[in-house]
C-alpha positions as CSV (number, residue, x, y, z in Angstrom):
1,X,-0.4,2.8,2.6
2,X,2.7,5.0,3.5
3,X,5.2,5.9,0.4
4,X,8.5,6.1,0.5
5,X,11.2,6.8,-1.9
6,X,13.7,4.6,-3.1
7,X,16.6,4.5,-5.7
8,X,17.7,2.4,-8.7
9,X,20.1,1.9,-11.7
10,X,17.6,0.5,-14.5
11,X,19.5,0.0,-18.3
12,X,19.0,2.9,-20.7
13,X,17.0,0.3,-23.1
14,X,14.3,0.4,-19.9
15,X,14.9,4.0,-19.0
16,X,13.5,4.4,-23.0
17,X,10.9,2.4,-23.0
18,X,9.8,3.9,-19.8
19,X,9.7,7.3,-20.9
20,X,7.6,6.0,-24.2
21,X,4.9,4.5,-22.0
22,X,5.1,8.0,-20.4
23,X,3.8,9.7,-23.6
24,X,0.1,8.2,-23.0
25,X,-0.8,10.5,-19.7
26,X,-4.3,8.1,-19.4
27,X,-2.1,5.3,-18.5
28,X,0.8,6.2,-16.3
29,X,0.8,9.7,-14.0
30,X,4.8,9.7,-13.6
31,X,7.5,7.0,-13.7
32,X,6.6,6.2,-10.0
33,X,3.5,5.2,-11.0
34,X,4.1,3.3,-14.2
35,X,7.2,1.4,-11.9
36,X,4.6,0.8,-8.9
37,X,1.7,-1.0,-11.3
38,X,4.8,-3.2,-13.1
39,X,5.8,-4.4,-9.7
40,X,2.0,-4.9,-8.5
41,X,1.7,-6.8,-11.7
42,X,5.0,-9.0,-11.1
43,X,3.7,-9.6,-7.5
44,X,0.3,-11.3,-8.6
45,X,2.5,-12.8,-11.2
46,X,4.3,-14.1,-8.1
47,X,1.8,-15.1,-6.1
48,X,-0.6,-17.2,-8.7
C-alpha cells in the first residue's frame, strides 16, 4: 500500500498523550505509526 502524507490540527491534550505513548519504542515507531494503528483500530471498530 502506497503512503502519503497528510496534515492535521489535533488538541494539545492529544498532542500529550501522543508523545507519552511515544515513550515505549516497542509499541509505536513514530507518531505516524501510533496515528495509523488508532485509525486501523477505529475502522474495525466501524465495520463490526
Amino acid at each position: 500500500m502506497a503512503k502519503r502524507p497528510i496534515s492535521a490540527t489535533i488538541d494539545k491534550e492529544l498532542i500529550s498523550w501522543i508523545e507519552k505513548e511515544l515513550k515505549d519504542k516497542k509499541k509505536y515507531r513514530n507518531k505516524s505509526h501510533l496515528i495509523e494503528t488508532a485509525l486501523e483500530l477505529l475502522k474495525e471498530g466501524k465495520n463490526g
